[in-house]
N, C-alpha and C positions, 0 to 999 in steps of 0.2 A: 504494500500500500504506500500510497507515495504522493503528495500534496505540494503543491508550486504556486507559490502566490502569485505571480507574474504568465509565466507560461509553460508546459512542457512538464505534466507530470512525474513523466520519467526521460525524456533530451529537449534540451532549451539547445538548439542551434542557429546561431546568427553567423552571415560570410563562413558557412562550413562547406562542406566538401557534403556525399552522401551518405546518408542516415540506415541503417538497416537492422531491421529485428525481427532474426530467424531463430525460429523453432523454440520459440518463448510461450511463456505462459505472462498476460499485465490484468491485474484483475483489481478494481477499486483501486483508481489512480483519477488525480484532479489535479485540474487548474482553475485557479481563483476568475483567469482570463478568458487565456485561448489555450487549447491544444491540452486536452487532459492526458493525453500520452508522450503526443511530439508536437513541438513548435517549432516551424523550420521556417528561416526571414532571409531572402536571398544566401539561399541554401540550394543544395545538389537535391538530386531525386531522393524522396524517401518510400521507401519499401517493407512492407511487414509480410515475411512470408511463412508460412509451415506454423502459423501463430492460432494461439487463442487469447481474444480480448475481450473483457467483460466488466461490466459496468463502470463502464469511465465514462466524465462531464469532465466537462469549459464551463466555466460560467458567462461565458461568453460565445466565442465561434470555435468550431469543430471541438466534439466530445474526445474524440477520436487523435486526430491531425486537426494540425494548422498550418497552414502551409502559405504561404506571404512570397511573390518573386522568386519561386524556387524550382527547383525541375520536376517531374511527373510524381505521382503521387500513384503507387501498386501496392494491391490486398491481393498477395497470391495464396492461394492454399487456406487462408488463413477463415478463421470464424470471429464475429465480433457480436457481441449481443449485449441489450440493456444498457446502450451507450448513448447520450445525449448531450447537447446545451442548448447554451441559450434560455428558452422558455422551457425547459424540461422535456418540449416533447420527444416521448423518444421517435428514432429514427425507424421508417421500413423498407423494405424492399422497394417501394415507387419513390420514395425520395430520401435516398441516403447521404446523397452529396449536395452541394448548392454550390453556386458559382456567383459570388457579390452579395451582399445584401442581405443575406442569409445566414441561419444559424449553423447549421450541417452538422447532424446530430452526429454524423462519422468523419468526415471531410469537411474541410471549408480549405476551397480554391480561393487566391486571389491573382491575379497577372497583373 
């Protein structure tokens, strides 16, 4: 379990290189912000693959990711459930990502 009052409740990356997290297990992990997991701010790709994530919030955008001017943003293999921001709703299968404007209860794109 793992709490980021800023962003990234388990990688806060700014001007990094790519971000990856394979064959993990992140489960009740937050950010006060953005990116209950990973916050990536002109950052490389980040990647979570062979994973399972569970119940991670942002209090703001992406439960999941945050991802700010950075490269592609890949869920391979992986399961992610019970993960939300913003207004709490959680996320589903028809809208897991948003692109602007948006909370993105898994992803939040920005370019």
């Amino acid at each position: 379990r793992a709490v980021d009052r800023n962003g990234g409740g388990v990688v806060h990356a700014e001007l990094a290189g790519d971000i990856e997290i394979i064959e993990s297990t992140v489960r009740d992990c937050s950010a006060v912000y953005d990116g209950g997991v990973v916050y990536a701010r002109d950052s490389g790709a980040v990647s979570i693959i062979n994973s399972t994530v569970a119940r991670c919030s942002a209090g703001e955008y992406g439960g999941v990711v945050y991802a700010d001017l950075s490269g592609a943003v890949s869920l391979i293999g992986s399961t992610v459930t019970e993960c939300s921001a913003g207004d709490l709703q959680r996320a589903t299968a028809a809208s897991p990502v948003r692109y602007g404007g948006q909370y993105g209860g898994v992803v939040y794109m920005r370019e």
